[in-house]
LUMVODO-537212 format. One line per 2 residues: number of its first residue (from 1); for each residue x, y, z of N, C-alpha, C. Coordinates in pm, 1 decimal. Each point is the difference from the previous one (the first is absolute). Layout:
% LUMVODO-537212
NUM	X:Y:Z:X:Y:Z:X:Y:Z; ...
This chain:
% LUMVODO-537212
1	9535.3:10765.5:14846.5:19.0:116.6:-84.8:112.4:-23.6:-99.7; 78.5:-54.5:-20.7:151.8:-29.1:-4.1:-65.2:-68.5:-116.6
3	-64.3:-167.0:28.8:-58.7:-59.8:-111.9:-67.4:89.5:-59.7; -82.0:86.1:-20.2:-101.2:105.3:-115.1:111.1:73.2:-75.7
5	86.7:-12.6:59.5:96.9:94.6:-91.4:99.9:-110.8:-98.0; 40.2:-52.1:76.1:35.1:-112.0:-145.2:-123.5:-51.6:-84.9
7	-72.4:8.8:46.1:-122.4:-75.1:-97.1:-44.6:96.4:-97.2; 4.5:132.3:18.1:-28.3:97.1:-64.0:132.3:40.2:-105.5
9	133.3:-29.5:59.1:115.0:17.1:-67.4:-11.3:-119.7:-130.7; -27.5:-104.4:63.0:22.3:-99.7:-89.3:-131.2:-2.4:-123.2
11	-58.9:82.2:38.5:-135.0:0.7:-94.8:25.5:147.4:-76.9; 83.7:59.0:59.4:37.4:126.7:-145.7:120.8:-19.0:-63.2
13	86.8:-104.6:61.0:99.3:-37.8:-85.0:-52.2:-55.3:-128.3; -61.6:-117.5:42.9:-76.4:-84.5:-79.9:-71.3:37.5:-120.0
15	-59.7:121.3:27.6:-87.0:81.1:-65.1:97.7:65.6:-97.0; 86.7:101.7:28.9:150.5:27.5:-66.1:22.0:-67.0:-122.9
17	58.5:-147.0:68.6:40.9:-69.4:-126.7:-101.5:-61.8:-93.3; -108.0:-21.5:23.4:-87.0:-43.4:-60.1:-45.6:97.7:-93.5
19	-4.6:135.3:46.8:-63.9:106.6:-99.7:125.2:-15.4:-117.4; 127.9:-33.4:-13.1:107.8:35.6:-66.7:-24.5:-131.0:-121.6
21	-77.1:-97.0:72.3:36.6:-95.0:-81.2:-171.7:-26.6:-96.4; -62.3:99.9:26.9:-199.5:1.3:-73.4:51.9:-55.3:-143.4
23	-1.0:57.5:-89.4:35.1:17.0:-133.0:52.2:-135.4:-8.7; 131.8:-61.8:18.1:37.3:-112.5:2.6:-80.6:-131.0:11.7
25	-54.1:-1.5:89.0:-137.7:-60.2:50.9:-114.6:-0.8:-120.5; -26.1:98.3:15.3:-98.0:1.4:-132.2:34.9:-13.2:-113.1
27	93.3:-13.0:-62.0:42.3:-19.2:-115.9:26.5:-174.4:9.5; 21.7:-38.0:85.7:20.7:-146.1:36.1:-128.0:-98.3:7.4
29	-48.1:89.2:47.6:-150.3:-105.0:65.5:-83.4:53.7:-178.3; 0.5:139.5:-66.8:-67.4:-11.0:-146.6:50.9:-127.4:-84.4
31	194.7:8.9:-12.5:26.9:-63.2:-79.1:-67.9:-194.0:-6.0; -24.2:-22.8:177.9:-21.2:-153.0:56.7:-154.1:-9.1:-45.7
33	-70.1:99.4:52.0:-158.3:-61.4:-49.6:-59.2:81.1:-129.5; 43.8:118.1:-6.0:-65.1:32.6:-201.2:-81.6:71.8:26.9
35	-5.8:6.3:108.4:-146.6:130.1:65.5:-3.9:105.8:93.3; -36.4:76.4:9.6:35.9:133.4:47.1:-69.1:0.9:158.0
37	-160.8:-61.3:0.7:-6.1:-50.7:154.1:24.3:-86.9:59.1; 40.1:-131.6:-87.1:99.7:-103.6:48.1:89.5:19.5:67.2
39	83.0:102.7:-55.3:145.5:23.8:-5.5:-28.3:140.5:150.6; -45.8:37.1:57.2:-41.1:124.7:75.7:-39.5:-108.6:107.1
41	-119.4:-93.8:0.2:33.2:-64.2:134.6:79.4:-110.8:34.3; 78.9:-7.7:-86.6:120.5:-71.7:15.4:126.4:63.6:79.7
43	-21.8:114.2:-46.7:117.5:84.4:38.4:-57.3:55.8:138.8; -171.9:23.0:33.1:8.4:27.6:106.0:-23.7:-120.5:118.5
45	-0.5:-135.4:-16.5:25.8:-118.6:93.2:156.2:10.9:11.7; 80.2:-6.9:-75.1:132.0:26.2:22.3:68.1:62.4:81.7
47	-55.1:133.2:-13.0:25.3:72.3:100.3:-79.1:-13.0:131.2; -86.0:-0.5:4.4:-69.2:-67.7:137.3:109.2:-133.2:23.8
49	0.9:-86.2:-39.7:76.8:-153.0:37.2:167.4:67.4:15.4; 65.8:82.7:-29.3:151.6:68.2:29.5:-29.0:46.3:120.0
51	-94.0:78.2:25.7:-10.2:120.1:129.9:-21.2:-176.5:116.9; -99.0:-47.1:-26.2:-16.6:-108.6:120.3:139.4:-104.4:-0.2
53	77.7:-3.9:-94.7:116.5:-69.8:49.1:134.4:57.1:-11.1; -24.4:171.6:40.8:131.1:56.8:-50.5:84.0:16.0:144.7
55	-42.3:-76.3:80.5:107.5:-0.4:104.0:67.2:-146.3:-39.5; 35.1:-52.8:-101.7:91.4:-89.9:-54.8:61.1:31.1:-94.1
57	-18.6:100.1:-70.2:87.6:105.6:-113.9:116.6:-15.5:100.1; 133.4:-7.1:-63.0:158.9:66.6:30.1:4.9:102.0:-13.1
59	21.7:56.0:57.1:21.4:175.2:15.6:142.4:-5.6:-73.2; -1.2:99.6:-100.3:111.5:21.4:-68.7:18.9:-135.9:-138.6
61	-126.1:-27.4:-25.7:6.2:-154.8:-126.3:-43.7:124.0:-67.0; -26.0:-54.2:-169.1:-87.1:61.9:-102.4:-184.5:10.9:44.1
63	-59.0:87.2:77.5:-98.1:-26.8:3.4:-123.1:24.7:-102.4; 25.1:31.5:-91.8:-53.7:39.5:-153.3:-42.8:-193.1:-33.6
65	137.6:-35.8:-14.0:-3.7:-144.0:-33.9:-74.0:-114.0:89.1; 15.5:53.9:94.2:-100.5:-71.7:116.3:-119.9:18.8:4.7
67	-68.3:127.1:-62.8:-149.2:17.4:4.1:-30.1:-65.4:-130.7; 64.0:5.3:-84.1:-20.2:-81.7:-137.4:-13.8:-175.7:-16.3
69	81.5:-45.9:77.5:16.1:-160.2:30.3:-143.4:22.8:53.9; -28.4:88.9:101.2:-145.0:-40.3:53.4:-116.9:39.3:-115.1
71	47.7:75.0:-90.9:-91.2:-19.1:-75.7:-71.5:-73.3:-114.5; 135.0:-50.4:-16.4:18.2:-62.0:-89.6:-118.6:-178.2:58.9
73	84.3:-18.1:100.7:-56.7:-156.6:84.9:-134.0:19.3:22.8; -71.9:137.6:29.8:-127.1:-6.1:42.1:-73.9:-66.0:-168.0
75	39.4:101.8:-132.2:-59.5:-48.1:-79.7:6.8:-135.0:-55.2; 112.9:-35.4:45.8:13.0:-215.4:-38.8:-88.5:-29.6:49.1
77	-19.0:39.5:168.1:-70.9:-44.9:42.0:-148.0:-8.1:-16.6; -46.5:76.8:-50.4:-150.6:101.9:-31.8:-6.8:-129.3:-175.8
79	69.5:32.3:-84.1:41.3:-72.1:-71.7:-44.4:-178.8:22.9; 82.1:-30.8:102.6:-16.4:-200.1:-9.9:-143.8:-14.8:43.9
81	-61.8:96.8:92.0:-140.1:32.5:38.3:-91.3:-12.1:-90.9; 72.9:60.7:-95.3:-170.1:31.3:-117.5:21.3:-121.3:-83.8
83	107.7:-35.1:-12.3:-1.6:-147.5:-83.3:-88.7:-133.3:51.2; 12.1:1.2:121.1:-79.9:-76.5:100.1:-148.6:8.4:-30.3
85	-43.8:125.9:-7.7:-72.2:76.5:-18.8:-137.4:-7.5:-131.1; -136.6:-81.4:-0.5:-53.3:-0.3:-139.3:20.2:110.4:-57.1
87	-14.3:55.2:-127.5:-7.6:116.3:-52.6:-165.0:15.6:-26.5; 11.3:179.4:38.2:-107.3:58.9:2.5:-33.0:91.4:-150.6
89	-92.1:-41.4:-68.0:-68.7:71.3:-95.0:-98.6:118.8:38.9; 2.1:167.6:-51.0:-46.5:62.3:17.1:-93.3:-19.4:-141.2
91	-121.4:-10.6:33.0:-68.0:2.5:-114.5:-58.9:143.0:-110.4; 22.4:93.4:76.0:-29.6:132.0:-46.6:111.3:14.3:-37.9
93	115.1:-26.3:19.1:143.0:52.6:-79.2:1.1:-68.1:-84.4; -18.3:-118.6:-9.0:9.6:-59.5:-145.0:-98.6:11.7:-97.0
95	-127.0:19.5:43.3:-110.2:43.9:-62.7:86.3:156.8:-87.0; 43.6:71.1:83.0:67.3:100.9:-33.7:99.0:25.8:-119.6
97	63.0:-118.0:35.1:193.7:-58.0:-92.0:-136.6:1.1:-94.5; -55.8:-108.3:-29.2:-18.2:-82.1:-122.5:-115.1:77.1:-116.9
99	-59.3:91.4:97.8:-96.5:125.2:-100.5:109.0:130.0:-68.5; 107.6:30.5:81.9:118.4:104.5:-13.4:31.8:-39.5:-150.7
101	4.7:161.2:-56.2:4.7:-16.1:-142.3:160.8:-14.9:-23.6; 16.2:-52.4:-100.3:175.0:-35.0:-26.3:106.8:107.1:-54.3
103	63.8:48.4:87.0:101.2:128.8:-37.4:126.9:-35.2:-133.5; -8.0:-103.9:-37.1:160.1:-30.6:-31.4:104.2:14.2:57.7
105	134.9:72.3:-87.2:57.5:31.0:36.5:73.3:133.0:92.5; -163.3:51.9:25.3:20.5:142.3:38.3:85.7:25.1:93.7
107	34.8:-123.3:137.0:64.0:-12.5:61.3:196.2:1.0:-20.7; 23.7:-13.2:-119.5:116.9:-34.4:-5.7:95.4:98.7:-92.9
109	-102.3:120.3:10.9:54.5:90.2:-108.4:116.3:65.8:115.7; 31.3:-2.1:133.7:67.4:64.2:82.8:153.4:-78.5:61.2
111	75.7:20.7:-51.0:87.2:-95.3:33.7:21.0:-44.7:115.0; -24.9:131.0:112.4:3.4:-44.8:135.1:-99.8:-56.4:44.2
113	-77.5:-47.4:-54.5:-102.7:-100.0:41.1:-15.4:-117.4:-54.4; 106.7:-41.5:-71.9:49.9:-68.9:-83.5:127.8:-149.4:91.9
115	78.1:138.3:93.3:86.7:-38.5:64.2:-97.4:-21.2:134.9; -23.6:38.0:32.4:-110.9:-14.7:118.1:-79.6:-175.6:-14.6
117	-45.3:-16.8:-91.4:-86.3:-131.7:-51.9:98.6:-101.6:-7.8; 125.1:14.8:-57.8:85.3:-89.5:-33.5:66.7:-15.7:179.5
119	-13.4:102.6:47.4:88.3:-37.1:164.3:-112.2:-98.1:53.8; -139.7:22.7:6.6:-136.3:-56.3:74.1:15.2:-136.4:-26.4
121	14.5:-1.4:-135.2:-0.8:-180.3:-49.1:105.1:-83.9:45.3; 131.2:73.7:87.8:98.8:-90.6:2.1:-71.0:-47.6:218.8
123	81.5:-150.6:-23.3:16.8:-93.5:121.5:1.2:112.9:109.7; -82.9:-2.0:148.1:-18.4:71.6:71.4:179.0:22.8:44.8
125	82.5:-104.1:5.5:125.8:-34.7:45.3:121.2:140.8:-62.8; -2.0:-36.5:-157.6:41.4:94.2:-84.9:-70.8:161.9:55.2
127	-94.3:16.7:-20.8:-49.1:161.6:36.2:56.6:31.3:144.7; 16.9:-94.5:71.5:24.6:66.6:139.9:141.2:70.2:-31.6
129	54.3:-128.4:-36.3:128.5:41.8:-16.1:44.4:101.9:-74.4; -47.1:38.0:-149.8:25.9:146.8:-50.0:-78.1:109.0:72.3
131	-84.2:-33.1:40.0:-82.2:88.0:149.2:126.6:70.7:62.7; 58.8:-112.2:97.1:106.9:60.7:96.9:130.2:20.9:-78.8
133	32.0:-25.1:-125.8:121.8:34.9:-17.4:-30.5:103.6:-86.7; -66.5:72.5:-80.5:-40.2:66.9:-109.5:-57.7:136.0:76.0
135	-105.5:-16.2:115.0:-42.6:62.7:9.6:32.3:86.8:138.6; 45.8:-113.3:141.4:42.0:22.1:85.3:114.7:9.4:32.7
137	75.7:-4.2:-82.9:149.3:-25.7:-11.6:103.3:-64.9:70.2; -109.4:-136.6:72.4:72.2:-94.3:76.1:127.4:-70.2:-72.2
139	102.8:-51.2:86.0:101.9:-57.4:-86.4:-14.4:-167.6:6.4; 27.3:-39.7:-88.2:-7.9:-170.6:3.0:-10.5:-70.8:110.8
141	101.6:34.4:104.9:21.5:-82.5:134.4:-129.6:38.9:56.0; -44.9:121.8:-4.8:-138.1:73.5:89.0:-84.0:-117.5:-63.0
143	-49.7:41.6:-142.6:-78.9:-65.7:-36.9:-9.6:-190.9:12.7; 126.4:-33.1:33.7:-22.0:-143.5:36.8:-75.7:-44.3:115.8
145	86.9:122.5:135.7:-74.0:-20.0:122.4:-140.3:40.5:8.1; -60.2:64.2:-102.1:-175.1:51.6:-5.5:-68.1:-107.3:-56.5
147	88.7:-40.4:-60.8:-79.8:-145.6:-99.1:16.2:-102.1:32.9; 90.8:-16.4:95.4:19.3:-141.0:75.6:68.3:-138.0:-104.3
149	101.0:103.4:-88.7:55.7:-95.5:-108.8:185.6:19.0:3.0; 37.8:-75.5:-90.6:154.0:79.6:-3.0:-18.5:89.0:-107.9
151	112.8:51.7:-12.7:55.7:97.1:-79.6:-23.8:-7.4:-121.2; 73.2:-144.5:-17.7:-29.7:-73.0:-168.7:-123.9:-0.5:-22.1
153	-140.3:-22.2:57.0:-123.3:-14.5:-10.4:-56.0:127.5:-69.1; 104.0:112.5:96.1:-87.5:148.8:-53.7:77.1:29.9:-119.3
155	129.2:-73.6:-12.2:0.5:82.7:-149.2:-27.9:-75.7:-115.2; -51.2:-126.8:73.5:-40.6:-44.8:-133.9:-184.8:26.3:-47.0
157	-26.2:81.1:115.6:-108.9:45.3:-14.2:-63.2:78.2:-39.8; 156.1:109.9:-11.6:-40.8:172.2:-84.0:31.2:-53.6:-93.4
159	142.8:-81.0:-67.6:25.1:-36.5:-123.5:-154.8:-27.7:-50.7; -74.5:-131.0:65.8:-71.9:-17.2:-100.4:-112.9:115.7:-31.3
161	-26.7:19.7:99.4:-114.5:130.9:-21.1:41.3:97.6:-65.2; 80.8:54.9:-54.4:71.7:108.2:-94.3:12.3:-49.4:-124.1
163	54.5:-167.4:-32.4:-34.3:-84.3:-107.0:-104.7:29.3:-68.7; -133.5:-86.6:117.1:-128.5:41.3:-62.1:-75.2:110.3:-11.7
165	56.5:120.7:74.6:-44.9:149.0:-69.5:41.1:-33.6:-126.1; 112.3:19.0:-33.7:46.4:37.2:-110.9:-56.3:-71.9:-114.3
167	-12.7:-122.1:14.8:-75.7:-87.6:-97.5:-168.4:65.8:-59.9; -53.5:-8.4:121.4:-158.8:81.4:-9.7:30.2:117.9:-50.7
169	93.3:92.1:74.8:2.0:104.6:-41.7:37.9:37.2:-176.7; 102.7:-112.4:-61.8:81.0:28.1:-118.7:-160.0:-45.9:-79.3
171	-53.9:-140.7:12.1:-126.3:-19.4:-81.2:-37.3:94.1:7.5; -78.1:37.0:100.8:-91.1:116.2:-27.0:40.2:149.3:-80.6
173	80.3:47.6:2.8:31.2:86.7:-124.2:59.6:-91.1:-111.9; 2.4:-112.8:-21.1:-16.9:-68.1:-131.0:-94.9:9.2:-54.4
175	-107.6:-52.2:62.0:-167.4:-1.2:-16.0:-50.5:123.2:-56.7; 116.5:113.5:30.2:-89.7:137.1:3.4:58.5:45.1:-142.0
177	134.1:-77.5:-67.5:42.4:58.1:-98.9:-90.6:-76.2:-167.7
């Protein structure tokens, strides 16, 4: 009886912090794969793979940052997989792409979609990193231990990714003048 009750404790704790940290997660796993159901069962293996090894969590660590490292590693991992991996052609989608009549620039009349395109195009490495510092408001040291880099790595990583916003971003209202 004794065991059902820690097992049950440890599975609404679990549950607790995990609900605190959704948003984070998902904003992490969108920014890593570019897709909205990519990024949803990414975030929900994650959490499945935390709950089965969260009796190795430190009680009292950052556990926000700990469900993130795991999320982060599942998609490398998912990632070196598909490289391995032939690539698969859907032939009705491209049949699709290549009949689709051509919009121009209709897309780019919105600035925030502007900034959105220019974040997509940068190194999966760079997005994580303005991911967790921009958006999650991890601090450098956090973000080293999520990324499995030093310090210097992450800031030379927002540096550059803020660089190349700005670059895309400054052309593109050049273009527009």
């Amino acid at each position: 009886m004794l065991v059902k009750r820690s097992q049950a404790h440890k599975k609404r704790e679990y549950e607790e912090q995990l609900m605190a940290c959704m948003d984070s997660m998902y904003n992490l796993g969108y920014r890593l794969t570019l897709n909205r159901e990519d990024a949803n069962d990414l975030v929900q293996e994650a959490a499945m793979r935390g709950y089965r090894f969260y009796d190795k969590f430190e009680p009292g660590t950052n556990f926000k940052g700990w469900i993130l490292t795991i999320l982060r590693n599942l998609f490398i991992n998912q990632y070196r997989k598909r490289k391995r991996e032939p690539s698969k052609v859907n032939y009705d989608d491209l049949e699709n792409f290549i009949g689709a009549p051509d919009i121009g620039g209709a897309t780019e009349e919105i600035f925030g979609e502007e900034l959105q395109s220019a974040i997509d195009q940068l190194p999966e490495e760079m997005r994580t990193a303005l991911t967790l510092f921009y958006v999650d408001g991890f601090a450098y040291k956090e973000i080293a231990a999520i990324m499995r880099c030093p310090i210097g790595t992450v800031m030379s990583r927002l540096y550059m990714a803020k660089h190349n916003l700005k670059k895309k971003l400054l052309a593109t209202m050049q273009n527009e003048v």
